[in-house]
LUMMI-68809 format. One line per field, with one value per residue (C-alpha): residue number from 1; x, y, z; residue in three letters. Coordinates in pm, 1 decimal. Example, Ala and Ser with C-alpha at 12.3 -4.5 7.8 and 13.67 -1.06 7.14 Angstrom:
2
nr	(1/2) .
u	(1230.0/1367.0) .
v	(-450.0/-106.0) .
w	(780.0/714.0) .
rest	(ala/ser) .
END
This chain:
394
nr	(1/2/3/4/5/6/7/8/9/10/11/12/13/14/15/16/17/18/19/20/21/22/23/24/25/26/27/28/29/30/31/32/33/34/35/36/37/38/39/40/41/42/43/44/45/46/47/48/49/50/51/52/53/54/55/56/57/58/59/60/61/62/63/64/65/66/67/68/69/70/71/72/73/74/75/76/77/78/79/80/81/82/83/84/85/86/87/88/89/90/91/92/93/94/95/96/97/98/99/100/101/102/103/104/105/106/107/108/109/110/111/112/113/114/115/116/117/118/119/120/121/122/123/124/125/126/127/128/129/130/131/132/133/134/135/136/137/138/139/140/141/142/143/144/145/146/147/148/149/150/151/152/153/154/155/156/157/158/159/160/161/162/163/164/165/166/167/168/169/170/171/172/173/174/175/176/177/178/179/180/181/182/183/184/185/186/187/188/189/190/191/192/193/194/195/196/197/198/199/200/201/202/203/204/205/206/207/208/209/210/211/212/213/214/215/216/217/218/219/220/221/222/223/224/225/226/227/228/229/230/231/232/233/234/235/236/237/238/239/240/241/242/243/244/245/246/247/248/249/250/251/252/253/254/255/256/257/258/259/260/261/262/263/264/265/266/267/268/269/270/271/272/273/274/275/276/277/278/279/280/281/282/283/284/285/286/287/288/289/290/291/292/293/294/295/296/297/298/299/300/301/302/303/304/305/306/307/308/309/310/311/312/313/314/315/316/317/318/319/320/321/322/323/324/325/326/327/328/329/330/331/332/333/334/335/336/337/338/339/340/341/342/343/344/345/346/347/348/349/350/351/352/353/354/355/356/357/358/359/360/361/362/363/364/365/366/367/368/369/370/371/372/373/374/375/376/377/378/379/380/381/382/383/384/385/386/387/388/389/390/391/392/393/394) .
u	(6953.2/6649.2/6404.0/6145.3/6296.5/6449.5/6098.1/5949.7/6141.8/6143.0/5758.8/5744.5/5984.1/5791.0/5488.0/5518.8/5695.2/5400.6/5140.5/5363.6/5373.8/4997.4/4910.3/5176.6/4973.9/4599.5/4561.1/4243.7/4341.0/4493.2/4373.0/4526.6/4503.5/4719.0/4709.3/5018.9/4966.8/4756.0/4407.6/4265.2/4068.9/3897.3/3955.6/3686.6/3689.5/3495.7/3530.0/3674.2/3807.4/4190.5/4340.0/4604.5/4877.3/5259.7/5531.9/5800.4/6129.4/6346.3/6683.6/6891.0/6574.0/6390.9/6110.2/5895.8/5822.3/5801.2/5448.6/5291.0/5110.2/5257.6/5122.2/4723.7/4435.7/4306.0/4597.7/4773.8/5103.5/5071.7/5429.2/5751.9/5986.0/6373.1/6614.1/6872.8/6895.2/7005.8/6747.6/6477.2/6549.7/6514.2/6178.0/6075.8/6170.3/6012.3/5670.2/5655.2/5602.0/5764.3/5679.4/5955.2/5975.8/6290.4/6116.5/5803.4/5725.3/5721.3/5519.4/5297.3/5177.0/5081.4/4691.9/4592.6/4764.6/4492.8/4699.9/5091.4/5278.6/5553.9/5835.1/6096.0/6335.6/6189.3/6306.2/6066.3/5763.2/5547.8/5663.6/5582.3/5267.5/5121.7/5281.5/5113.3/4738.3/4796.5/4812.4/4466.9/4553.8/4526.8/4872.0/4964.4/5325.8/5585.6/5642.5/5670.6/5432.2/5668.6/6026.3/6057.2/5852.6/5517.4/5472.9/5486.4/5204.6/5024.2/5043.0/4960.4/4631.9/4539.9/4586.3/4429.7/4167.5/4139.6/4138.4/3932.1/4140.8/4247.7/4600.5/4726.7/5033.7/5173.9/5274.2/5363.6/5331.7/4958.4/4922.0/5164.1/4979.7/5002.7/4923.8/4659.0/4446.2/4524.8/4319.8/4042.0/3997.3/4028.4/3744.8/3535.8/3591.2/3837.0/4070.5/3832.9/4033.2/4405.0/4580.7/4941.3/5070.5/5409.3/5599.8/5917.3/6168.6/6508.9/6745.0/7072.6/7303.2/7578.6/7355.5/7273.6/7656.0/7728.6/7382.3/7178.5/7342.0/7231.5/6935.3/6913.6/7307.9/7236.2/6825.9/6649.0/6588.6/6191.2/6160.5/6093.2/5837.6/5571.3/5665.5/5650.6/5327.3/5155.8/5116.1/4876.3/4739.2/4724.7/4472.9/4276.0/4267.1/4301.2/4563.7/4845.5/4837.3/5137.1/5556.2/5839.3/6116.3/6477.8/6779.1/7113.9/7357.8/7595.0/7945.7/7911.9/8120.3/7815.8/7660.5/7908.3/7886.9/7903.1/7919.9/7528.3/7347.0/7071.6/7297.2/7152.8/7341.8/7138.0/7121.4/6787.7/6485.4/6247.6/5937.9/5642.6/5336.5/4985.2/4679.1/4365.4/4206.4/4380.3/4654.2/5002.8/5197.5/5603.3/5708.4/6093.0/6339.9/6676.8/6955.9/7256.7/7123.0/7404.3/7242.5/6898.6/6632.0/6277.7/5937.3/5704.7/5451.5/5236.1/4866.9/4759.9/4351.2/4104.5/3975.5/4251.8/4601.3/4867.6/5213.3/5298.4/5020.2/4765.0/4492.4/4453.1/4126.4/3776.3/3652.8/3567.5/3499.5/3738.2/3647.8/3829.0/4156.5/4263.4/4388.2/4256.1/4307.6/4519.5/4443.9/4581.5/4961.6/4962.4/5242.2/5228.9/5589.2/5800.3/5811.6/5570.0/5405.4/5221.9/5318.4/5046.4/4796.2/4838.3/4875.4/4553.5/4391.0/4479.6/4363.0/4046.2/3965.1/4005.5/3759.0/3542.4/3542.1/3573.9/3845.9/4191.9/4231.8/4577.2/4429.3/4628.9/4477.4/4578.5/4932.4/4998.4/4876.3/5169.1/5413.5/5389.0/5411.5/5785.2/5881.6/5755.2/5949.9/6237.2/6173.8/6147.3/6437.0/6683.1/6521.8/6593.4/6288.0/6045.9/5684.2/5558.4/5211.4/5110.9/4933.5/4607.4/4537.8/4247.6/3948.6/3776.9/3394.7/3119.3) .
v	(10022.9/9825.2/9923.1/9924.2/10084.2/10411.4/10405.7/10442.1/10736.2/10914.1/10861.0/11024.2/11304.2/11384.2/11355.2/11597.2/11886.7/11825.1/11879.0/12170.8/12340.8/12294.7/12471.8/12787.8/12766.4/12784.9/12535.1/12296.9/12075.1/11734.4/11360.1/11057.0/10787.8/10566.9/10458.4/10465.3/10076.5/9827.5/9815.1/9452.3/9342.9/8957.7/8743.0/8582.5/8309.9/8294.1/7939.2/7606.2/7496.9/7459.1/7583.3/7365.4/7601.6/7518.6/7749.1/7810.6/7982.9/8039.6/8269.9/8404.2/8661.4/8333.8/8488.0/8204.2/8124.3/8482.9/8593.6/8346.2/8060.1/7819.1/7961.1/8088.9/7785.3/7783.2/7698.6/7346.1/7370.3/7064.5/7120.8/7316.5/7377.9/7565.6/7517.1/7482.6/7184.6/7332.3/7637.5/7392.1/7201.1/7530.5/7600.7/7240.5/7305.4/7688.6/7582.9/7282.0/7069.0/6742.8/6762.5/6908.4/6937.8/7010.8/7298.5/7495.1/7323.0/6996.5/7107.7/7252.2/6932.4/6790.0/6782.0/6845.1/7173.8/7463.8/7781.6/7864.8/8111.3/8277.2/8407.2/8338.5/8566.5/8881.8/8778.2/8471.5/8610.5/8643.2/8368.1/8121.3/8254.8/8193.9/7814.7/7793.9/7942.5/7740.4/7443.5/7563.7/7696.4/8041.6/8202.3/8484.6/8644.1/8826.4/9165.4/9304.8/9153.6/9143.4/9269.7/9532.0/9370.5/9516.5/9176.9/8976.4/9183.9/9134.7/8772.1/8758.9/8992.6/8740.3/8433.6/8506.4/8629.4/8274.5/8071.7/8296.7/8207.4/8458.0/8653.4/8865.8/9038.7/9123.4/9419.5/9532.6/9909.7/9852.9/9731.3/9949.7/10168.7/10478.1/10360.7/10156.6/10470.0/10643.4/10418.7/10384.8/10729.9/10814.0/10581.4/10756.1/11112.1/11294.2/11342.3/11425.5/11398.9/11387.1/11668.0/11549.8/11233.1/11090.7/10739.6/10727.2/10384.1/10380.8/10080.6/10155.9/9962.2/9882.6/9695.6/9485.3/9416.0/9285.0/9028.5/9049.1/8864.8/8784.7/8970.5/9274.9/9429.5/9684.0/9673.4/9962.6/10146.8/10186.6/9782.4/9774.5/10039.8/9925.1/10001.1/10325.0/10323.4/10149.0/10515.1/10665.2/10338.9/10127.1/10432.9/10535.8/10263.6/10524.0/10506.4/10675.4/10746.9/10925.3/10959.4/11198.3/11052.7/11140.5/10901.3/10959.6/10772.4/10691.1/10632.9/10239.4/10036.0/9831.0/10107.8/10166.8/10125.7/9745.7/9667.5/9488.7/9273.3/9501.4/9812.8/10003.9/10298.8/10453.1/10371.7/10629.7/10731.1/10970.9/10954.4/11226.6/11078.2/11224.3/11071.9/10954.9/11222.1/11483.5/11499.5/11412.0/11215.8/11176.8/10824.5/10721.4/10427.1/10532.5/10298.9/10580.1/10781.0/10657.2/10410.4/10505.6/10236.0/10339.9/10272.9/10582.0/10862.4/11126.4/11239.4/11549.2/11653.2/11866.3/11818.1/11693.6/11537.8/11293.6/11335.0/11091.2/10937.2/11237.7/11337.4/11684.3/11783.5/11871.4/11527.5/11577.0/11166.4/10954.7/10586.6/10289.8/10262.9/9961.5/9690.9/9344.3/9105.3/8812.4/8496.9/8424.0/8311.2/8437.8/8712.7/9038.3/9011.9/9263.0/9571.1/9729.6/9464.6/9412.8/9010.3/8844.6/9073.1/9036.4/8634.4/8625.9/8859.6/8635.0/8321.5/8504.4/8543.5/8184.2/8094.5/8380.8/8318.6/8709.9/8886.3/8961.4/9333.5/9381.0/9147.0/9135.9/9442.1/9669.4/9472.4/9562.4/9919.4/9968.2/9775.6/9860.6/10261.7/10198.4/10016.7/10272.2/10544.7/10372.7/10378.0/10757.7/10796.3/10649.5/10903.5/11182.2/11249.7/11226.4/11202.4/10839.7/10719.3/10443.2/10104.5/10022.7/9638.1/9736.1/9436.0/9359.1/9538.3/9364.6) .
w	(14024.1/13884.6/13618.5/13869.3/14129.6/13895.5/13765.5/14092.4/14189.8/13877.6/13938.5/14261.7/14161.5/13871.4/14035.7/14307.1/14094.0/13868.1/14155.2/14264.1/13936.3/13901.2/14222.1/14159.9/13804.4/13968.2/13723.5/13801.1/14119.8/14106.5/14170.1/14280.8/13986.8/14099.1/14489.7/14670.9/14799.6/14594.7/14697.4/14841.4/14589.3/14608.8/14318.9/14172.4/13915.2/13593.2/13562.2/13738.4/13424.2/13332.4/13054.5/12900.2/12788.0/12630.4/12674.1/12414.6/12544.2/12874.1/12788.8/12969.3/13110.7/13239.6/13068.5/12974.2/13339.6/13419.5/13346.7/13598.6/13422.4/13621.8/13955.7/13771.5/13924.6/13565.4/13422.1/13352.8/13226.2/13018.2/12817.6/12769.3/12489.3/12452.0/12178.2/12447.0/12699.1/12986.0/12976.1/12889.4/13186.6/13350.3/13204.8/13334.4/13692.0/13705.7/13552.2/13763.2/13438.0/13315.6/12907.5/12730.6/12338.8/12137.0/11941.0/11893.2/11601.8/11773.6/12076.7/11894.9/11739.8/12078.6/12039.0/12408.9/12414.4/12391.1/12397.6/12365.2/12526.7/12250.3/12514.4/12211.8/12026.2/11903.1/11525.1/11529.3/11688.3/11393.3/11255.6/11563.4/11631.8/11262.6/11352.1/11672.9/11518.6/11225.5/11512.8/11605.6/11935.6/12091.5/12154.6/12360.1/12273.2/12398.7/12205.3/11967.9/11743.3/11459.7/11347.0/11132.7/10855.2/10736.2/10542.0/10833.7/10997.8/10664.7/10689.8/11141.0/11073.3/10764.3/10975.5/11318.3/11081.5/10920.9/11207.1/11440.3/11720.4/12027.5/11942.7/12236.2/12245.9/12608.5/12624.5/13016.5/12965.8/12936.5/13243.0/13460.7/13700.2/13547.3/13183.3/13291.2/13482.3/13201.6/13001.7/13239.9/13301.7/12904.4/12866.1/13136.9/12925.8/13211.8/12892.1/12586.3/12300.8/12337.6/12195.0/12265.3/12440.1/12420.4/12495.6/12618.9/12631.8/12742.9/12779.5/12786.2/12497.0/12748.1/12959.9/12621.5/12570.2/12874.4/12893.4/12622.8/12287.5/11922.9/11763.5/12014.2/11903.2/11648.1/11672.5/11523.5/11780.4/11723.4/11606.6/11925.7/12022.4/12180.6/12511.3/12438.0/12163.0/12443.1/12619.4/12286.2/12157.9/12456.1/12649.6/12340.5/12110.8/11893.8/11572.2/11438.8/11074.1/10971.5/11151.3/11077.7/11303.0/11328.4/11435.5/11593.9/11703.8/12066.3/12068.7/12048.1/11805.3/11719.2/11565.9/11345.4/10966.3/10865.6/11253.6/11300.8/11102.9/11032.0/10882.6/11091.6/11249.1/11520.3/11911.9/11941.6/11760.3/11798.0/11644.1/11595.4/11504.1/11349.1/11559.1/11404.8/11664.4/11507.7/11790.4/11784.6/11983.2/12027.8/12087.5/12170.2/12221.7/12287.2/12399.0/12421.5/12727.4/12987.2/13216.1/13192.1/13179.0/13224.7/13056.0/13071.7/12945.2/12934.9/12816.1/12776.8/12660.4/12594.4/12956.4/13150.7/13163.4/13356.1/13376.8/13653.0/13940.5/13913.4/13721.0/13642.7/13532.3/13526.9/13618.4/13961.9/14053.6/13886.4/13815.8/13949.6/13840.0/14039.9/13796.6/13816.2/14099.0/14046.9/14187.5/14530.0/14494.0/14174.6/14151.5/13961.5/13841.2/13719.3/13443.7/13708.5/13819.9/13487.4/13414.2/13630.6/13488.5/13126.2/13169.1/13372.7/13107.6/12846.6/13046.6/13149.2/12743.1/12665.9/12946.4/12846.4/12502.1/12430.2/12248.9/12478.3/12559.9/12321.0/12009.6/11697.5/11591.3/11882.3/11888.6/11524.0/11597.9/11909.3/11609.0/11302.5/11353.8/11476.5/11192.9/10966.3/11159.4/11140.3/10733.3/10805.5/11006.1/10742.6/10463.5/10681.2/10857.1/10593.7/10668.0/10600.7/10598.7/10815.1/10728.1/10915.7/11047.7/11178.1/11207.8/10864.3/10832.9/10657.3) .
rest	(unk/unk/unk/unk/unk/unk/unk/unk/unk/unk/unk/unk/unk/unk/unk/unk/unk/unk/unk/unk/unk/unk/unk/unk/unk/unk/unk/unk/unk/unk/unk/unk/unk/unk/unk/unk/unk/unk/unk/unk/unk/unk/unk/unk/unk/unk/unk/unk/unk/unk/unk/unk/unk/unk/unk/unk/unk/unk/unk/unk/unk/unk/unk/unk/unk/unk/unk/unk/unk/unk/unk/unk/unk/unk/unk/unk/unk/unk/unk/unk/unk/unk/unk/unk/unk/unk/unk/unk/unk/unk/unk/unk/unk/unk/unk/unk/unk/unk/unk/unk/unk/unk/unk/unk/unk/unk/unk/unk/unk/unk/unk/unk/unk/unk/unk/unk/unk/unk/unk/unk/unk/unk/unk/unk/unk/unk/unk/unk/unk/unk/unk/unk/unk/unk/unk/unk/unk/unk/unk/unk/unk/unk/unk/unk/unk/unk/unk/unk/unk/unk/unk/unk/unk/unk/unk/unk/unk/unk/unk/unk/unk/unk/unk/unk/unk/unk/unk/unk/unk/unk/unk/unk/unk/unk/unk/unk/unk/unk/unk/unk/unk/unk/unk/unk/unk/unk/unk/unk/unk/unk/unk/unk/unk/unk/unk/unk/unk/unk/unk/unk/unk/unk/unk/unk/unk/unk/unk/unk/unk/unk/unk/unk/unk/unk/unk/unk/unk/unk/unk/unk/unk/unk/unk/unk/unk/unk/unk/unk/unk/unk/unk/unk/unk/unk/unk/unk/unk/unk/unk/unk/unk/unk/unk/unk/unk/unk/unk/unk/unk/unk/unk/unk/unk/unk/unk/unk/unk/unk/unk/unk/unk/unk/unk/unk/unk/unk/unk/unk/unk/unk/unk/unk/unk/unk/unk/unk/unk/unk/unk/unk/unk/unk/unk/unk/unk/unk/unk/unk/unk/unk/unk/unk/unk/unk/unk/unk/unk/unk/unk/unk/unk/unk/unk/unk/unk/unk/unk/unk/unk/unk/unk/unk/unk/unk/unk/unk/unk/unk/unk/unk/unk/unk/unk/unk/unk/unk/unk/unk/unk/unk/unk/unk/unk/unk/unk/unk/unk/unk/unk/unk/unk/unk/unk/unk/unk/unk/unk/unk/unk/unk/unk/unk/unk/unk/unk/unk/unk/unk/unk/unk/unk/unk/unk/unk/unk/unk/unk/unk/unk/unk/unk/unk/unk/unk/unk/unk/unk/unk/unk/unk/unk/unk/unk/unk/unk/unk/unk/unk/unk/unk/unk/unk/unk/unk) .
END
């Protein structure tokens, strides 16, 4: 069964006990968030300019061609890149594009090239994007924003900082349905503060085995959070500021001892993190649970809460919670239809000239947290204080 579709039904499940539950409660009465079919919404454009954008990496996910660029009006894909032939080829044919470039660090020294689209290796995120800003064009990447180094996030803040170009990190829990009304109707006041929230990411390990080489055998677990950090950060734009988070580990030979690159024994994490509201939140990533693979979460505040497509609250009008509408042809893609959004939001910025909705700052906010509880997982739980990368005052 697919991501989507175990999400979707989990969803529903989860929904209706919830709405159950509520009623046997006489707790206050529920909402519809999210709407059971997308509502028609007319696209308008900002501009009838085209943005010229390169795009760095197919694998084996076909990812670089995934998000949509290809198929957005504002968009010319002027040129693509992948270390390997055949998948660059690939990248060619998807994007409709005949520029190819052995590298990202010969593509990126193509001068008509505005903006570049990361979609490489998780390892080399950072690391490319400082190459492309350096370049003097905007980049949008593929998450997380960087791997399990707090110096790398040092050196990504300092540079978009420098050049003053737009960073955006896509990450597709922000836009699923759920988190996405979440944020909107946290931003209206229907939550108040949040007291607790939590995050939750599963992805099976087998299914990384069997298709998904190199970097991701033997990840730490929470290097990779931010589809689950998405569900406190990515509605509030609130912080975390301190983790206590505990590891464990599958039966999977990778994990053990001496058996990954990274020494690193554990398949899942779970995190607890202090809010800068005062809340807490518990955020997971857990690769052992047999064939689970689901992105998801909860809020719950002072004046209402969402554990699947309804609000429960005292807001008695929600606002609109419809997400964006793409541009005719342009498809919403997959992890809950949250591609096409994010590559039109990014798109939408450059024309706009106004900061993307996940800038470096909120990216590094849904990042670094999980590397620090990974820190705290491998001392034993051990409450760890978080750095801040939040924009400069003054």
């Amino acid at each position: 069964m697919s991501d989507n579709a175990m999400y979707r039904r989990d969803f529903l499940q989860k929904a209706g006990a919830v709405s159950v539950g509520a009623m046997l409660a006489g707790s206050l009465p529920a909402q519809s968030a999210v709407a059971a079919a997308p509502q028609k919404k007319a696209w308008t454009p900002v501009s009838d300019r085209k943005v010229r954008i390169g795009i760095v990496g197919y694998g084996v996910c076909r990812f670089g061609a995934a998000f949509g660029f290809q198929d957005h009006p504002n968009v010319e894909v002027v040129a693509v890149s992948d270390l390997i032939d055949e998948r660059r080829k690939g990248l060619m044919k998807a994007c409709r594009c005949e520029k190819s470039y052995e590298s990202l660090e010969v593509l990126v020294k193509n001068p008509t090239i505005e903006a570049v689209f990361v979609a490489t290796d998780a390892p080399s995120h950072a690391r490319h994007c400082i190459e492309v800003l350096k370049h003097g064009k905007h980049v949008m990447t593929a998450v997380p924003a960087v791997f399990g180094s707090i110096e790398d996030a040092e050196r990504l803040a300092e540079t978009v900082q420098k050049t003053g170009l737009k960073y955006m990190m896509a990450e597709t829990s922000c836009f699923r349905p759920d988190c996405y009304a979440m944020r909107r109707i946290y931003q209206a006041g229907g939550f108040g503060r949040l007291i607790y929230s939590e995050g939750e990411y599963y992805h099976y390990h087998v299914s990384q085995i069997d298709s998904w080489k190199g970097w991701r055998i033997g990840l730490p677990p929470l290097w990779y959070p931010t589809h689950s950090t998405a569900y406190y950060v990515g509605v509030t734009g609130k912080r975390f500021t301190s983790v206590s988070c505990v590891g464990s580990r599958a039966g999977f030979d990778a994990y053990k001892p001496g058996a990954n690159k990274y020494d690193n024994r554990f398949t899942d994490e779970v995190a607890l993190f202090k809010t800068s509201e005062g809340g807490s939140s518990r955020m997971l990533m857990c690769k052992g649970i047999h064939k689970l693979v689901v992105e998801r979460g909860r809020v719950f505040g002072e004046h209402g809460w969402m554990d699947g497509a309804e609000y429960h609250g005292a807001m008695k009008k929600l606002p609109d919670t419809t997400r964006p509408p793409l541009p005719p042809g342009m498809p919403a893609g997959g992890h809950g239809g949250s591609h096409g959004p994010l590559a039109n939001e990014f798109v939408t910025s450059i024309l706009q000239d106004r900061e993307p909705m996940i800038n470096v700052y909120e990216a590094l906010a849904m990042t670094v947290p999980g590397v620090v509880a990974h820190q705290s997982a491998l001392k034993d739980g051990e409450t760890l204080k978080i750095p801040q990368f939040d924009r400069p005052t003054g």
